[in-house]
mmCIF file of the N, C-alpha and C atoms, coordinates in Angstrom:
data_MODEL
# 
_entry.id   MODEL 
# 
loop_
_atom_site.group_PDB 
_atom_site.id 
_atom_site.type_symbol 
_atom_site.label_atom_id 
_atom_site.label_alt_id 
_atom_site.label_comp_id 
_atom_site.label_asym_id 
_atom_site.label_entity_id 
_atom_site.label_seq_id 
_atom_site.pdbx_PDB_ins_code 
_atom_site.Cartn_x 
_atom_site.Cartn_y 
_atom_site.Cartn_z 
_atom_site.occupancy 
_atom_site.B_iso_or_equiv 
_atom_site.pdbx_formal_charge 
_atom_site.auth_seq_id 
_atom_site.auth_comp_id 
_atom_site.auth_asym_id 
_atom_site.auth_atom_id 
_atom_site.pdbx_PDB_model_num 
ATOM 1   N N  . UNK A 1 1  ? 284.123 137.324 79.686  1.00 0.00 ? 1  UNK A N  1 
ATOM 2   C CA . UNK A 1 1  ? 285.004 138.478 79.808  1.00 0.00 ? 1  UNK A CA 1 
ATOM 3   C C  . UNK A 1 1  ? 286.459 138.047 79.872  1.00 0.00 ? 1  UNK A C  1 
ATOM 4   N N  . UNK A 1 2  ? 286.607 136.771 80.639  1.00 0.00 ? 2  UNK A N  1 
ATOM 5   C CA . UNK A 1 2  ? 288.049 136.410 80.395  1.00 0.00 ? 2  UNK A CA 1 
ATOM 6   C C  . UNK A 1 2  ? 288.959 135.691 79.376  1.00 0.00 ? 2  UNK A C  1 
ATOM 7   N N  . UNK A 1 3  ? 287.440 135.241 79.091  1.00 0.00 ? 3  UNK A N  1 
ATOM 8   C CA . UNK A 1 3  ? 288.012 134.372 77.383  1.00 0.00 ? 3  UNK A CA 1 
ATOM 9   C C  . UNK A 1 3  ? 288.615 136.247 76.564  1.00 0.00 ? 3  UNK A C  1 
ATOM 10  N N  . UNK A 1 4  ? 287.720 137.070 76.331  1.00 0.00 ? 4  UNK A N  1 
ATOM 11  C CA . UNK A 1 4  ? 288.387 138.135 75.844  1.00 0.00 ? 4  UNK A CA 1 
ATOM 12  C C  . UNK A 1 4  ? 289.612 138.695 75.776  1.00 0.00 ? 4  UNK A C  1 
ATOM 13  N N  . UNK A 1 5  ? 289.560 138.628 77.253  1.00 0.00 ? 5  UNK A N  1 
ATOM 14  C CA . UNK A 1 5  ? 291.242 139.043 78.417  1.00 0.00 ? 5  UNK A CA 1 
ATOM 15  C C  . UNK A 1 5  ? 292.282 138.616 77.247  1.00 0.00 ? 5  UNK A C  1 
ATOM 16  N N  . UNK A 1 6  ? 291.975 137.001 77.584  1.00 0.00 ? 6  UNK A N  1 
ATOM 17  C CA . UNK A 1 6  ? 293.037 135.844 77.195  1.00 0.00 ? 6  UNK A CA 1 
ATOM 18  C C  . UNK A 1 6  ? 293.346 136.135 75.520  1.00 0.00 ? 6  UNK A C  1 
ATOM 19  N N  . UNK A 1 7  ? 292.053 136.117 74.990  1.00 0.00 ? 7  UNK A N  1 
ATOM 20  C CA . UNK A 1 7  ? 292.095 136.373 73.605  1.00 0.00 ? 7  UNK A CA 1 
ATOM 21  C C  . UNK A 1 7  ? 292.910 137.546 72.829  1.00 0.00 ? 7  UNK A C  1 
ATOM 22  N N  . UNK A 1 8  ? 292.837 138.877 73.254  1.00 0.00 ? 8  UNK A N  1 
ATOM 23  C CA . UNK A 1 8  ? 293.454 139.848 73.130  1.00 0.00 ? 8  UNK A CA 1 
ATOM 24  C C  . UNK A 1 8  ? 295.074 139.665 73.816  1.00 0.00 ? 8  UNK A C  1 
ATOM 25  N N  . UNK A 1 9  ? 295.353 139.165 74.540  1.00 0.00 ? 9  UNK A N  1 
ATOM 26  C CA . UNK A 1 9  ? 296.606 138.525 75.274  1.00 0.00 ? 9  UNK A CA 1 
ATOM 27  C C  . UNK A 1 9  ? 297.437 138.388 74.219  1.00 0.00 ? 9  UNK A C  1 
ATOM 28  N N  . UNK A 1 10 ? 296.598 137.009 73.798  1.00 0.00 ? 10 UNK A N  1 
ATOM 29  C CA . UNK A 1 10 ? 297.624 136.354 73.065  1.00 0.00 ? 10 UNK A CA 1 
ATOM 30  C C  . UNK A 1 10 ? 297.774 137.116 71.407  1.00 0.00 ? 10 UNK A C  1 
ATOM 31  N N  . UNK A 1 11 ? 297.285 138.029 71.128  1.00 0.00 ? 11 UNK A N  1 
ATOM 32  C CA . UNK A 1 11 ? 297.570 138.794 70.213  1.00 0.00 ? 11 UNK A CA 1 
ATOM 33  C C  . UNK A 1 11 ? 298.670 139.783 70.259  1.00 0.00 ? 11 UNK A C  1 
ATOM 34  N N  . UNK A 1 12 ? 299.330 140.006 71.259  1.00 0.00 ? 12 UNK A N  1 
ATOM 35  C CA . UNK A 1 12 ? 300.177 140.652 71.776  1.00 0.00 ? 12 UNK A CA 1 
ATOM 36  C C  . UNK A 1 12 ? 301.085 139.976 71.252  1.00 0.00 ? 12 UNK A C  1 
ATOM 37  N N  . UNK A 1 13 ? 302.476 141.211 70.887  1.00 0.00 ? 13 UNK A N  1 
ATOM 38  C CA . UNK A 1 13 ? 303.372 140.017 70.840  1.00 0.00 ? 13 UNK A CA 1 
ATOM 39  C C  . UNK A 1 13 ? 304.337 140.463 71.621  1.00 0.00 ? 13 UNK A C  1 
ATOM 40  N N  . UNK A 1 14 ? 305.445 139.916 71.976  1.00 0.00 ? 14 UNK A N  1 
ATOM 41  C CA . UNK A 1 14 ? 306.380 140.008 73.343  1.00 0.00 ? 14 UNK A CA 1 
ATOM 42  C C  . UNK A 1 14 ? 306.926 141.164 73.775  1.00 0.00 ? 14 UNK A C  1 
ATOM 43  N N  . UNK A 1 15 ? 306.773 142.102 72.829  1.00 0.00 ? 15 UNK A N  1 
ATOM 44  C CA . UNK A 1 15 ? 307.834 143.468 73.157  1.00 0.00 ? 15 UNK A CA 1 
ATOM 45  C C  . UNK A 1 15 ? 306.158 144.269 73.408  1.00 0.00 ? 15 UNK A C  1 
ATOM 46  N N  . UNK A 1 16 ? 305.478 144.028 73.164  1.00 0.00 ? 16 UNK A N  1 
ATOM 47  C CA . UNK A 1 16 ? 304.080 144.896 73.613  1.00 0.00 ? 16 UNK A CA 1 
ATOM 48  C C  . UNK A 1 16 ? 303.473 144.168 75.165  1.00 0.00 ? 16 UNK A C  1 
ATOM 49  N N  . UNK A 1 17 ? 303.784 143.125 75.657  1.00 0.00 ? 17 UNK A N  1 
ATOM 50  C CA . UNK A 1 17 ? 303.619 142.075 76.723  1.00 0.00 ? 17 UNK A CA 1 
ATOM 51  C C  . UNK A 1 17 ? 304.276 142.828 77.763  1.00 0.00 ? 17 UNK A C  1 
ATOM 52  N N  . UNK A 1 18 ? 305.753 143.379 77.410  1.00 0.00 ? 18 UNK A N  1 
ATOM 53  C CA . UNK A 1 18 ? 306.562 143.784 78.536  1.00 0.00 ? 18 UNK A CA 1 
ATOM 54  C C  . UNK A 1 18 ? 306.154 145.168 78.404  1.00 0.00 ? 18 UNK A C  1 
ATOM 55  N N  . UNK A 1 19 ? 305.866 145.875 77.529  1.00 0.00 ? 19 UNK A N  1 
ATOM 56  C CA . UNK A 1 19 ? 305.528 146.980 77.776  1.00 0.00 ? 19 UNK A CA 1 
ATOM 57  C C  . UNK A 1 19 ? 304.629 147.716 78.474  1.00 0.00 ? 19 UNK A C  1 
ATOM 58  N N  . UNK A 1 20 ? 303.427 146.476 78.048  1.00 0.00 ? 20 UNK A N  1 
ATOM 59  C CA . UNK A 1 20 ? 302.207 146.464 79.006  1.00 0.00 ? 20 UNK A CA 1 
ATOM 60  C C  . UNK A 1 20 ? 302.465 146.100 80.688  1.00 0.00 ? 20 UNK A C  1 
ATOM 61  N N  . UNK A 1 21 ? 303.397 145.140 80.912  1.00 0.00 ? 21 UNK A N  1 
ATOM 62  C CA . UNK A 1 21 ? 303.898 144.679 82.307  1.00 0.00 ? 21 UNK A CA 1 
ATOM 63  C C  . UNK A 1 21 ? 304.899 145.969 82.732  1.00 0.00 ? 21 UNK A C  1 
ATOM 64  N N  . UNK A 1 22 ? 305.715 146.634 82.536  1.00 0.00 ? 22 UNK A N  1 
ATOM 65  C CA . UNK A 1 22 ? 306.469 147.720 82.702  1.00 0.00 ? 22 UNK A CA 1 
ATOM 66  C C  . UNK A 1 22 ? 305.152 148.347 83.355  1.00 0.00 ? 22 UNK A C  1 
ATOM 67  N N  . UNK A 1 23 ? 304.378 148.890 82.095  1.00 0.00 ? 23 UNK A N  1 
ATOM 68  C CA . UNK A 1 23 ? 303.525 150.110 82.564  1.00 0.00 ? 23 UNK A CA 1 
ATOM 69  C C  . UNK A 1 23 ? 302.331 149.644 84.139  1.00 0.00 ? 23 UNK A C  1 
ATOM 70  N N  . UNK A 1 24 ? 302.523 148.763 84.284  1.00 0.00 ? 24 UNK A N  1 
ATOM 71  C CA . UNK A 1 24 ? 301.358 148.307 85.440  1.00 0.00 ? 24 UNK A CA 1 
ATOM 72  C C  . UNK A 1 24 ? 302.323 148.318 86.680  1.00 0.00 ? 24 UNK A C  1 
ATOM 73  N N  . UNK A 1 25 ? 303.754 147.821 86.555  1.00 0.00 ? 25 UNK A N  1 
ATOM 74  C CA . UNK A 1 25 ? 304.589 147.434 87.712  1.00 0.00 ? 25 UNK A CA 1 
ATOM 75  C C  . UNK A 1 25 ? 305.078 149.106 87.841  1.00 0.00 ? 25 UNK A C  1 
ATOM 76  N N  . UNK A 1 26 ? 304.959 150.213 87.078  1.00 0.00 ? 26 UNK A N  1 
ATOM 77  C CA . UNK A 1 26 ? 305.107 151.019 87.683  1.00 0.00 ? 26 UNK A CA 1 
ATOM 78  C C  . UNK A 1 26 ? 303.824 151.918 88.194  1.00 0.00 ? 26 UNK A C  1 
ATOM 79  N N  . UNK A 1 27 ? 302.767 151.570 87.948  1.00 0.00 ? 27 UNK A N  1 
ATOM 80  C CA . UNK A 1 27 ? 301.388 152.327 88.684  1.00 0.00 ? 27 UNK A CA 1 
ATOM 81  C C  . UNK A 1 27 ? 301.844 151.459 90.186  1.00 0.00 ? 27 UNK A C  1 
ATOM 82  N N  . UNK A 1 28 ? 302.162 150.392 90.120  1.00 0.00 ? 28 UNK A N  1 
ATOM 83  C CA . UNK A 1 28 ? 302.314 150.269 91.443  1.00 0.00 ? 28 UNK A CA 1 
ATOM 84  C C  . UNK A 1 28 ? 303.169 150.615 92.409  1.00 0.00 ? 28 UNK A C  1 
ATOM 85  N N  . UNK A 1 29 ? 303.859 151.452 91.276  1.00 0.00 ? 29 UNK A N  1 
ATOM 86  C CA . UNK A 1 29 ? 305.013 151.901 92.516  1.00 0.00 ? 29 UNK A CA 1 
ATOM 87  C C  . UNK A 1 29 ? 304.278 153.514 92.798  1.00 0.00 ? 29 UNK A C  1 
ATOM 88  N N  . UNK A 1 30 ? 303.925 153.919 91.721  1.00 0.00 ? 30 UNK A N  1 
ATOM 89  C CA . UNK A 1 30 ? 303.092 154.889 92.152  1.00 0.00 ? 30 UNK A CA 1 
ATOM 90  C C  . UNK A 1 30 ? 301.890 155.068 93.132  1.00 0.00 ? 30 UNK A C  1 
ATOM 91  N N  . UNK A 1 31 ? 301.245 153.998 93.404  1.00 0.00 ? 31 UNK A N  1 
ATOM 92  C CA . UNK A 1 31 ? 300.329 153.676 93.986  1.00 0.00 ? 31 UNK A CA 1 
ATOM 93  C C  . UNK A 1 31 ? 300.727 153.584 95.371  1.00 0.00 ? 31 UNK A C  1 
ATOM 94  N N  . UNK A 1 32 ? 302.167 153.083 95.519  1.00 0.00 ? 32 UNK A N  1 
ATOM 95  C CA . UNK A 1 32 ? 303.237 153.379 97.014  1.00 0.00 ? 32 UNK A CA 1 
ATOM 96  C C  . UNK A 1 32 ? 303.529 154.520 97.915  1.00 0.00 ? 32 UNK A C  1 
ATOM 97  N N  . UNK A 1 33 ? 303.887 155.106 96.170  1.00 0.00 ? 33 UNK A N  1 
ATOM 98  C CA . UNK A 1 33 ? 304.555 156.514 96.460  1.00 0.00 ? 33 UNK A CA 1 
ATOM 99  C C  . UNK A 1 33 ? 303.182 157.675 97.160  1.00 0.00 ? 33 UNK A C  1 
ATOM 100 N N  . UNK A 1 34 ? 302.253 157.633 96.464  1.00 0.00 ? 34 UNK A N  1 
ATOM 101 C CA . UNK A 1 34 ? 300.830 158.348 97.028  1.00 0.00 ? 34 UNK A CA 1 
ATOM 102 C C  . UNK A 1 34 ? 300.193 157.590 98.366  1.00 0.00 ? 34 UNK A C  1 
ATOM 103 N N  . UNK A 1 35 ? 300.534 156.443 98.401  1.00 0.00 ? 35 UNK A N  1 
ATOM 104 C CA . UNK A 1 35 ? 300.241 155.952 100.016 1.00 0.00 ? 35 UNK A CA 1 
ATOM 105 C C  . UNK A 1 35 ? 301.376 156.374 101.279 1.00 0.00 ? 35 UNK A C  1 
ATOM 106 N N  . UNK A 1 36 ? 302.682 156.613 100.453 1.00 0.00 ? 36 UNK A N  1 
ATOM 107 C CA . UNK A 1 36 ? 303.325 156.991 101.655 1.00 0.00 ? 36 UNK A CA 1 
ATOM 108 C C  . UNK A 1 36 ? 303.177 158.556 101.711 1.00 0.00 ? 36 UNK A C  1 
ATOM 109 N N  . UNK A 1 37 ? 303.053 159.354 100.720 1.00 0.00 ? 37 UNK A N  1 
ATOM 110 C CA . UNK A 1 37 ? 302.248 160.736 101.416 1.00 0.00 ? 37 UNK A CA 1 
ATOM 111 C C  . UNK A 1 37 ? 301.524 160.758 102.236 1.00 0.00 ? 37 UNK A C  1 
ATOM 112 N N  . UNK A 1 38 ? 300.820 160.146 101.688 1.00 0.00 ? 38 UNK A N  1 
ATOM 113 C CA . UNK A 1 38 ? 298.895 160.330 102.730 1.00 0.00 ? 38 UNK A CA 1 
ATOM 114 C C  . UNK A 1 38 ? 299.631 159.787 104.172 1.00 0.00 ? 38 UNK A C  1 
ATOM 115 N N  . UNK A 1 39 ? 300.441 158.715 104.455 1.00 0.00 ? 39 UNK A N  1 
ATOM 116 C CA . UNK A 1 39 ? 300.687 158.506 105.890 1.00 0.00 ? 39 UNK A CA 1 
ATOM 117 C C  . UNK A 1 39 ? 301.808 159.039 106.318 1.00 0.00 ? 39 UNK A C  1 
ATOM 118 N N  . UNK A 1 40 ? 302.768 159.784 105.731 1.00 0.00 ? 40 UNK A N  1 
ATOM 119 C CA . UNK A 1 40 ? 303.641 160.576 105.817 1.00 0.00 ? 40 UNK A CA 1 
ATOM 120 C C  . UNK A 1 40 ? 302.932 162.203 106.195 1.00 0.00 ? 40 UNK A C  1 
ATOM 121 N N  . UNK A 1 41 ? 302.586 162.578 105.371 1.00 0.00 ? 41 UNK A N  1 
ATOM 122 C CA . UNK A 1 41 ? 301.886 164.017 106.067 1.00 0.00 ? 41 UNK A CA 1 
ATOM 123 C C  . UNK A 1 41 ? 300.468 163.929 106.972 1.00 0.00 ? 41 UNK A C  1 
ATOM 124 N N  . UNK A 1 42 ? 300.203 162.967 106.509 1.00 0.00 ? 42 UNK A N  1 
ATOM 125 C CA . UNK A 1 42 ? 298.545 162.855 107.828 1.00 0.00 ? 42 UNK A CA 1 
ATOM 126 C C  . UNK A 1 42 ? 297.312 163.610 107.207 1.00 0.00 ? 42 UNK A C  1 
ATOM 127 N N  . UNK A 1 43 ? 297.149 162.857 105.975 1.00 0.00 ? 43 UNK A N  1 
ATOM 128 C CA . UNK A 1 43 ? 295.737 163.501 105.585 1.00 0.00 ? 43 UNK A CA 1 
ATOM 129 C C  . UNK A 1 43 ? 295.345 163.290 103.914 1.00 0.00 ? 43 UNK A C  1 
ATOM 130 N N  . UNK A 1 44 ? 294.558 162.936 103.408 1.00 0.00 ? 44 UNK A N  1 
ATOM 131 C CA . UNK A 1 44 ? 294.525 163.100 101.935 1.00 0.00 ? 44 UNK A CA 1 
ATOM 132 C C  . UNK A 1 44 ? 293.692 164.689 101.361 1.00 0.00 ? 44 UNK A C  1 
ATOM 133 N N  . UNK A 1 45 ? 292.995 165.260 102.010 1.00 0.00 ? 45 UNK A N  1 
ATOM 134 C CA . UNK A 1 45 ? 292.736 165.941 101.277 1.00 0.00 ? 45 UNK A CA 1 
ATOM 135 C C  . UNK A 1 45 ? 293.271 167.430 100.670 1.00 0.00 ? 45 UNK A C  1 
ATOM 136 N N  . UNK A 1 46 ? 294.199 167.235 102.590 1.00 0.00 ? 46 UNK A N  1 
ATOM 137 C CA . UNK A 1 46 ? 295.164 168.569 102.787 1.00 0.00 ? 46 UNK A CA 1 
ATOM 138 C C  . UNK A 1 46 ? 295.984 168.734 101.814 1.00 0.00 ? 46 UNK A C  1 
ATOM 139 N N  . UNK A 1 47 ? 296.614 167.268 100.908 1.00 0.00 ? 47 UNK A N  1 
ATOM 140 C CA . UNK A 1 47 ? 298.193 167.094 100.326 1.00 0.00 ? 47 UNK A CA 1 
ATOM 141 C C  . UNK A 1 47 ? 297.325 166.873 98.919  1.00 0.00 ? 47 UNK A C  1 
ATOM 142 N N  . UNK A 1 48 ? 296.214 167.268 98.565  1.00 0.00 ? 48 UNK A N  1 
ATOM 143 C CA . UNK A 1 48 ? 295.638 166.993 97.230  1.00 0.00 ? 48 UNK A CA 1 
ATOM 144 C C  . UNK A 1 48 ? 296.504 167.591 95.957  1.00 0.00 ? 48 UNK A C  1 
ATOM 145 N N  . UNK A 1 49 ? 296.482 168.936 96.353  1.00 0.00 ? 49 UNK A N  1 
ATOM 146 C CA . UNK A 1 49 ? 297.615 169.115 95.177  1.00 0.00 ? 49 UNK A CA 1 
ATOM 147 C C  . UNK A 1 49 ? 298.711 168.643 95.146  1.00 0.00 ? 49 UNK A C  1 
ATOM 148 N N  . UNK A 1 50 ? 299.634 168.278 96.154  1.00 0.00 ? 50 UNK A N  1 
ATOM 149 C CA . UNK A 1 50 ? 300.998 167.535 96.231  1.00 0.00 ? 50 UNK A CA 1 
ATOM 150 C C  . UNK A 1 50 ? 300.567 166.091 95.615  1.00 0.00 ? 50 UNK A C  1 
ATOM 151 N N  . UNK A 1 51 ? 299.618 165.755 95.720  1.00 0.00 ? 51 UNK A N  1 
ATOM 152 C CA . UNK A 1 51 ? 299.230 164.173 95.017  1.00 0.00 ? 51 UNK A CA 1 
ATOM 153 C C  . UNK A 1 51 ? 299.256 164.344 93.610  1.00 0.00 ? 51 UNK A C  1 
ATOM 154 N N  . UNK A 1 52 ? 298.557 165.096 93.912  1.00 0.00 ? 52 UNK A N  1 
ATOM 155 C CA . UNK A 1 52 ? 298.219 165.237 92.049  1.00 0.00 ? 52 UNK A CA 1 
ATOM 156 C C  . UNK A 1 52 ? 299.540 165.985 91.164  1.00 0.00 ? 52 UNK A C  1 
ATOM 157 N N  . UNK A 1 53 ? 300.097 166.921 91.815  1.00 0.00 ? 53 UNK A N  1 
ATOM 158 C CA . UNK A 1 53 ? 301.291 166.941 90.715  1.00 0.00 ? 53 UNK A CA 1 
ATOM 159 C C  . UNK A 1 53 ? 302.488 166.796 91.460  1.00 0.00 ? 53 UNK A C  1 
ATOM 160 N N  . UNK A 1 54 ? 302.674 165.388 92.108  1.00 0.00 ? 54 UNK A N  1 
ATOM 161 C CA . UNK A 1 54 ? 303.338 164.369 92.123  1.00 0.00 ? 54 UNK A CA 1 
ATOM 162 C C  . UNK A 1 54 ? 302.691 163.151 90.856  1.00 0.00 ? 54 UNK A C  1 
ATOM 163 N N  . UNK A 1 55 ? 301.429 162.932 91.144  1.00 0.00 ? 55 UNK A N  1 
ATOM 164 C CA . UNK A 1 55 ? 300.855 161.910 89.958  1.00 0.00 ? 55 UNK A CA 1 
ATOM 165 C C  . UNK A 1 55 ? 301.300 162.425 88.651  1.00 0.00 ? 55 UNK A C  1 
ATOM 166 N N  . UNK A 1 56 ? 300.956 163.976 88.132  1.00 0.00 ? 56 UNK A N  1 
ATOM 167 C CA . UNK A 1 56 ? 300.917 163.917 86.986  1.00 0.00 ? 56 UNK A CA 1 
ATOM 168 C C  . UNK A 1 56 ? 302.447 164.087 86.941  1.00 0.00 ? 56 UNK A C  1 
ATOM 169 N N  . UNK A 1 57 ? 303.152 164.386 86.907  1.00 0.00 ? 57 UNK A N  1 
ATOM 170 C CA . UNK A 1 57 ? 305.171 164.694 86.648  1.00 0.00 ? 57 UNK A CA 1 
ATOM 171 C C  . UNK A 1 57 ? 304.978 162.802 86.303  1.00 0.00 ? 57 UNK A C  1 
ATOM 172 N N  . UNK A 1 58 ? 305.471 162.037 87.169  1.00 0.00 ? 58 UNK A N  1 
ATOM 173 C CA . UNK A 1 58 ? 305.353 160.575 87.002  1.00 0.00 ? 58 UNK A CA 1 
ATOM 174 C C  . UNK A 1 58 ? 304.637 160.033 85.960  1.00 0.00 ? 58 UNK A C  1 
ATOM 175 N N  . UNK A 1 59 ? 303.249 160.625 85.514  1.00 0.00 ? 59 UNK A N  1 
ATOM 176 C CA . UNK A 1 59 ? 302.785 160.443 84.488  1.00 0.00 ? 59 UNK A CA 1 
ATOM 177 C C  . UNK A 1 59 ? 303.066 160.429 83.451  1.00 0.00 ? 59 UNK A C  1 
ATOM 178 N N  . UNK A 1 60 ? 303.124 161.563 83.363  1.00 0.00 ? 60 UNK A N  1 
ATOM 179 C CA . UNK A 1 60 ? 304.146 162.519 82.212  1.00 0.00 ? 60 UNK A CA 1 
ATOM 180 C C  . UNK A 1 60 ? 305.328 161.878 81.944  1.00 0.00 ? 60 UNK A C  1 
ATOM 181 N N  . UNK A 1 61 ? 306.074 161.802 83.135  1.00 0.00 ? 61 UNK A N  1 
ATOM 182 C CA . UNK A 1 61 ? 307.983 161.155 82.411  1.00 0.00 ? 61 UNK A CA 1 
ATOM 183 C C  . UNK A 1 61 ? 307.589 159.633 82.071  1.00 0.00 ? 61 UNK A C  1 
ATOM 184 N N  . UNK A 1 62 ? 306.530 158.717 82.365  1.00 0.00 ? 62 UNK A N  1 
ATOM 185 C CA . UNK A 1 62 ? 306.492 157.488 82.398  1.00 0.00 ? 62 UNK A CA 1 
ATOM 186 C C  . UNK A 1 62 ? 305.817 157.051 80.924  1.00 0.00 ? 62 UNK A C  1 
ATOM 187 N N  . UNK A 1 63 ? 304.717 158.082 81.060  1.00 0.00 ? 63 UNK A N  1 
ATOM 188 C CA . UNK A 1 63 ? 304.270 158.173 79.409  1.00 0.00 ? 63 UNK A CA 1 
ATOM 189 C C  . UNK A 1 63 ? 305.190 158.324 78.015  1.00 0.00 ? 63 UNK A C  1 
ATOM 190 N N  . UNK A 1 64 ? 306.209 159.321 78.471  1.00 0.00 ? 64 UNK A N  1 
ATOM 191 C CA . UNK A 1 64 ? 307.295 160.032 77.746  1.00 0.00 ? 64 UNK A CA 1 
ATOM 192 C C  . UNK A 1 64 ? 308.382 159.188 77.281  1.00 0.00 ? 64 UNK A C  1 
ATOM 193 N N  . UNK A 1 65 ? 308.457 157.993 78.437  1.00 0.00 ? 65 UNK A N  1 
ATOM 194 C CA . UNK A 1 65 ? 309.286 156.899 78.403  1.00 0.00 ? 65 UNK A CA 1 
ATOM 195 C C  . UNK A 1 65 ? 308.743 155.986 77.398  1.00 0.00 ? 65 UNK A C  1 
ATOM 196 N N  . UNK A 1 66 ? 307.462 155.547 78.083  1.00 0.00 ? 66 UNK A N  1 
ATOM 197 C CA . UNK A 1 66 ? 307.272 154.260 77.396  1.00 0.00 ? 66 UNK A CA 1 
ATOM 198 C C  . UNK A 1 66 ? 307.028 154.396 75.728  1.00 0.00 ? 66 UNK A C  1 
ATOM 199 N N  . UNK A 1 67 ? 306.677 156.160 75.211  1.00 0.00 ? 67 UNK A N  1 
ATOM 200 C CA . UNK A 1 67 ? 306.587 156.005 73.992  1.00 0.00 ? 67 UNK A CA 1 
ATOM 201 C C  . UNK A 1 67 ? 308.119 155.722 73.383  1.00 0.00 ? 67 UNK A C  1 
ATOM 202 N N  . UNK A 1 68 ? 308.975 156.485 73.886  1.00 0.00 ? 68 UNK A N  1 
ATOM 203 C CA . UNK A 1 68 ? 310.258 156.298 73.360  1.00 0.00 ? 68 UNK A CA 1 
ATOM 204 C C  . UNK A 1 68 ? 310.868 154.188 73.344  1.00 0.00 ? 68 UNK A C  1 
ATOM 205 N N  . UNK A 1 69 ? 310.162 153.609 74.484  1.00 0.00 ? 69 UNK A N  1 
ATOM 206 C CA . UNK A 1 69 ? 310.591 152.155 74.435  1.00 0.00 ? 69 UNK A CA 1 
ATOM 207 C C  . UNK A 1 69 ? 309.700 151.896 73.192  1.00 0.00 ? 69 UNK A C  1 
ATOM 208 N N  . UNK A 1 70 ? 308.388 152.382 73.271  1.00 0.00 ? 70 UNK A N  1 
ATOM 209 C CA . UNK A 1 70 ? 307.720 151.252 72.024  1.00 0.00 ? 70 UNK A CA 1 
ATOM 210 C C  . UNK A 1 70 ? 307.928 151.640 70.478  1.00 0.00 ? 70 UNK A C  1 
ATOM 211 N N  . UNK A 1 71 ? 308.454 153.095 70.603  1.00 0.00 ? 71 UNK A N  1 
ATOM 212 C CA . UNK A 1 71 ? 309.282 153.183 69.009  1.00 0.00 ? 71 UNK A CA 1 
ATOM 213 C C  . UNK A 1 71 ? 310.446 152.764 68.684  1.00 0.00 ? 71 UNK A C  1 
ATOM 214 N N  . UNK A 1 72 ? 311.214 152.302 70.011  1.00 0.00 ? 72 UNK A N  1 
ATOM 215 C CA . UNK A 1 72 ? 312.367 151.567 69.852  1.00 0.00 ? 72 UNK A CA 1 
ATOM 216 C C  . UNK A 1 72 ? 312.523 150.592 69.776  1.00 0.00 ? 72 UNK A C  1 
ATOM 217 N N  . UNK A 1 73 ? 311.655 149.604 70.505  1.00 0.00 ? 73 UNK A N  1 
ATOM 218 C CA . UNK A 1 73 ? 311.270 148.027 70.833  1.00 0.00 ? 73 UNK A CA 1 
ATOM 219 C C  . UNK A 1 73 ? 310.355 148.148 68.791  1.00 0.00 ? 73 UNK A C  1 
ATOM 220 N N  . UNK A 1 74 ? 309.574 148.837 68.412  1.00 0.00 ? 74 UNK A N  1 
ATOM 221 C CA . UNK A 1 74 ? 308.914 148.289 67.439  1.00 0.00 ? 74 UNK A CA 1 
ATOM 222 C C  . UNK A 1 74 ? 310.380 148.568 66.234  1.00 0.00 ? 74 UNK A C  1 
ATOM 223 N N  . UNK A 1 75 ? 310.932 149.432 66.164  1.00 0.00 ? 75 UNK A N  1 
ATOM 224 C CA . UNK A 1 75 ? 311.629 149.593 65.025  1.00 0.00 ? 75 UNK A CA 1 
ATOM 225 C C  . UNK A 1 75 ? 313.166 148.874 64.882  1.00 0.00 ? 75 UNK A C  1 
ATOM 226 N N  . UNK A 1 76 ? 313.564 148.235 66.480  1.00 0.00 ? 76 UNK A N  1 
ATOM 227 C CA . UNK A 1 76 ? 314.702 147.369 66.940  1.00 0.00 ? 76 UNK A CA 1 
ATOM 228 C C  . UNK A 1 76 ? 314.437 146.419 66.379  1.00 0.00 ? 76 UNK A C  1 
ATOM 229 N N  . UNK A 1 77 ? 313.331 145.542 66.847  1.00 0.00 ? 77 UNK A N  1 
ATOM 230 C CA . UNK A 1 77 ? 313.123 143.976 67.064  1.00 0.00 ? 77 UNK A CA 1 
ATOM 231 C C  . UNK A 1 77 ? 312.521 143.628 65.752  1.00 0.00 ? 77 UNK A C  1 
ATOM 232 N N  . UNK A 1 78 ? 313.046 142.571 65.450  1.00 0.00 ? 78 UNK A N  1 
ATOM 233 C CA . UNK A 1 78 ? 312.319 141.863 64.028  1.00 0.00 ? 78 UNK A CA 1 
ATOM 234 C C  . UNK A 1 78 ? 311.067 141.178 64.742  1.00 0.00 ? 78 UNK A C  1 
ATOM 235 N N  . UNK A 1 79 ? 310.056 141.572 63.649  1.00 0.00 ? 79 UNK A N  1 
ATOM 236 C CA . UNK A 1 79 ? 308.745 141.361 64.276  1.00 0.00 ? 79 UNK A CA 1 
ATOM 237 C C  . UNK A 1 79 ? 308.303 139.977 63.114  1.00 0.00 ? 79 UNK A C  1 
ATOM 238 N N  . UNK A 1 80 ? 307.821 139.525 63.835  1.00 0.00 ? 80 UNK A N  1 
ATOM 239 C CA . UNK A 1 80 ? 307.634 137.872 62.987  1.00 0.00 ? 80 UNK A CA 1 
ATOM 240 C C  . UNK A 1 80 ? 305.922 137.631 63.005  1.00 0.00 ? 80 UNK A C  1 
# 
């Protein structure tokens, strides 16, 4: 499974690498932001809808983003 990982990795090429690293370093900030609700208001199931469209808005603008970087990063950068 990790020979795969690695394999598909290195098929990547650098402007799809950071794009992929962008999109993970911000689930984790999201992943912050929904932990400090839950211990900020005192409860997960009470703040379910506040989770969830808090998740999806973030979703949405982050998705919205990254397509605009990877049509810019693909049509900017000379691809070799």
């Amino acid at each position: 499974m990790s020979s795969l990982i690695l394999h598909i990795f290195k098929l990547l090429k650098d402007w799809q690498k950071a794009l992929m690293f962008s999109f993970v370093s911000y689930m984790v900030v999201l992943f912050f932001i929904i932990v400090a609700i839950v211990f900020i208001f005192t409860g997960f199931s009470r703040n379910l809808p506040l989770i969830i469209s808090i998740s999806a808005g973030y979703m949405s603008v982050l998705i919205f983003t990254l397509i605009i970087s990877r049509y810019l990063f693909k049509r900017r950068l000379v691809e070799q």
